[in-house]
ROZATI-123756 format. One record per residue (C-alpha): residue number from 1; y, x, z. Coordinates in pm, 1 decimal, always signed. Layout:
<rs>
<r ketor="NUM" v="Y" u="X" w="Z"/>
...
</rs>
This chain:
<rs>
<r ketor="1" v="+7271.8" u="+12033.5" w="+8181.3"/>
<r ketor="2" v="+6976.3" u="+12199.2" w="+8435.1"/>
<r ketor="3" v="+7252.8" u="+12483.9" w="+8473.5"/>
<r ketor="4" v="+7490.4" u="+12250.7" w="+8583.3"/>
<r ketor="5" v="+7278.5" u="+12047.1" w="+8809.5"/>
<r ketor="6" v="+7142.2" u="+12338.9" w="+8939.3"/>
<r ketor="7" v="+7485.7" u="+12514.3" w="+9016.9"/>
<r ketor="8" v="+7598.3" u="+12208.7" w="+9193.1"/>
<r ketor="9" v="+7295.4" u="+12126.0" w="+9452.0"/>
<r ketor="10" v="+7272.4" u="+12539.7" w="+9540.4"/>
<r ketor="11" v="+7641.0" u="+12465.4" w="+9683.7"/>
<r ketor="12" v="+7520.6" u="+12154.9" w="+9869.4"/>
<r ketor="13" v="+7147.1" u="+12283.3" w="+10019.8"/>
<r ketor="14" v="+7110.6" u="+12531.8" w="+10320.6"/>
<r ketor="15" v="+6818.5" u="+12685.2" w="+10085.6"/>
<r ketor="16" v="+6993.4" u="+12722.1" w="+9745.5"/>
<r ketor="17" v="+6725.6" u="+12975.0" w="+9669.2"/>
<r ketor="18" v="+6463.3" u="+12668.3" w="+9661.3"/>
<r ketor="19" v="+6603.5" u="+12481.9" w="+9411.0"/>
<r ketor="20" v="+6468.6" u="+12469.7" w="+9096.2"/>
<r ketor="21" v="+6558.6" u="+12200.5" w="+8825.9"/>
<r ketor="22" v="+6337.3" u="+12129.1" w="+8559.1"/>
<r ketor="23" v="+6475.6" u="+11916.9" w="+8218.5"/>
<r ketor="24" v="+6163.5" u="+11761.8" w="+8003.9"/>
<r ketor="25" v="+6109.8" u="+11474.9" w="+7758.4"/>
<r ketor="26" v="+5883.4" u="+11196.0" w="+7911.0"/>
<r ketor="27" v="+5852.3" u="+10863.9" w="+7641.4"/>
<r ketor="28" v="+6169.2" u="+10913.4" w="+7483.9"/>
<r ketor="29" v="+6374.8" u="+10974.1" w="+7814.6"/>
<r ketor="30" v="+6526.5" u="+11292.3" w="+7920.7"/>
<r ketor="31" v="+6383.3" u="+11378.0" w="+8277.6"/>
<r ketor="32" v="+6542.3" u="+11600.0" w="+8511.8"/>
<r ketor="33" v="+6342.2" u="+11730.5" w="+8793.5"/>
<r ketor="34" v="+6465.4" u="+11881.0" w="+9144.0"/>
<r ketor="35" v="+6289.2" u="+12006.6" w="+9367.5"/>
<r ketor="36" v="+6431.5" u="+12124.2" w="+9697.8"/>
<r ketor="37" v="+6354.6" u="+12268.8" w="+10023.0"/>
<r ketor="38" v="+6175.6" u="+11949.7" w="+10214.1"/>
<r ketor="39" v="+6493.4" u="+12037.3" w="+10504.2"/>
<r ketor="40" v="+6768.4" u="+11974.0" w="+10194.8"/>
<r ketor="41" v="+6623.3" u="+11632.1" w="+10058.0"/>
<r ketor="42" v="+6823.4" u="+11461.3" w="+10287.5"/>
<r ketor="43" v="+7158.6" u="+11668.7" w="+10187.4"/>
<r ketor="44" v="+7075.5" u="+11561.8" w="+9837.3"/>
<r ketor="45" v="+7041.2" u="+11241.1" w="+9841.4"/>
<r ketor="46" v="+7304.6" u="+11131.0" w="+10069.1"/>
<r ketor="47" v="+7400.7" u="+10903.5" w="+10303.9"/>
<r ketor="48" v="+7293.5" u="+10554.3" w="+10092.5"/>
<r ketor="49" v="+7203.7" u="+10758.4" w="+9803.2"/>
<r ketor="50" v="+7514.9" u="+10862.1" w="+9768.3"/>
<r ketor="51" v="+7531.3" u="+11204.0" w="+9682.8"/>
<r ketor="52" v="+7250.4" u="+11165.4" w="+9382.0"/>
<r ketor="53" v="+7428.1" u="+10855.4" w="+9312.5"/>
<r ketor="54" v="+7724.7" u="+11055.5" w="+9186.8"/>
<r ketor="55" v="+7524.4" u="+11299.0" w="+9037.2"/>
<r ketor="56" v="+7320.7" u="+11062.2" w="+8843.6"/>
<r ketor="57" v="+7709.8" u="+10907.7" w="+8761.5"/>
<r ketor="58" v="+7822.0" u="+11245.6" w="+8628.6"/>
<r ketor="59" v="+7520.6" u="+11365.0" w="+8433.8"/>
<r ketor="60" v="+7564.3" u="+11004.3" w="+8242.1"/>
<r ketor="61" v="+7885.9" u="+11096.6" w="+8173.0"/>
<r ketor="62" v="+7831.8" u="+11431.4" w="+8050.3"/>
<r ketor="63" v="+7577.5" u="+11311.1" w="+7791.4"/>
<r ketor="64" v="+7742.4" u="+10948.3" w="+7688.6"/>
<r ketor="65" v="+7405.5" u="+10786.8" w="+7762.2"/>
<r ketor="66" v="+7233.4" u="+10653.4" w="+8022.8"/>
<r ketor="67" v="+6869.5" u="+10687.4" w="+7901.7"/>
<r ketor="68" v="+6762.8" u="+10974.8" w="+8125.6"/>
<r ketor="69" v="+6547.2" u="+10997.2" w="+8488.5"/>
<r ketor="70" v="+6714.5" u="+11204.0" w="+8745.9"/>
<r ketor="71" v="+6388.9" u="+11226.3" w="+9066.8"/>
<r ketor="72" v="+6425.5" u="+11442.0" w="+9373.2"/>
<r ketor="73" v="+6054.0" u="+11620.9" w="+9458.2"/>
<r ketor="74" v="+5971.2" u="+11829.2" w="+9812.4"/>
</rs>
């Protein structure tokens, strides 16, 4: 899955060579980590959330649960 979210936001940034995605366990939930280039926070989370929205929508698809943290760091 962090090669997957990672492909997808390097295609979305102006700085794909900033992103990094880190994937840990934190009290039983699956945490996924991005952090971008402070310029490319706004490109990733959309207008209204709407870009990390939909990624949040496919990455619960992808595992058939919804018991995961998806957070955007500078």
């Amino acid at each position: 899955m962090k090669h997957l979210v990672e492909y997808i936001l390097k295609g979305i940034v102006k700085h794909p060579e900033d992103v990094v995605v880190v994937e840990f366990d934190e009290d039983g939930k699956k945490v996924v980590e991005i952090v971008v280039n402070e310029e490319d926070v706004g490109q990733v989370i959309g207008k209204d959330g709407r870009t990390i929205k939909s990624l949040k929508i496919l990455l619960t698809a992808l595992l058939d649960n919804e018991n995961f943290i998806l957070r955007v760091i500078r």
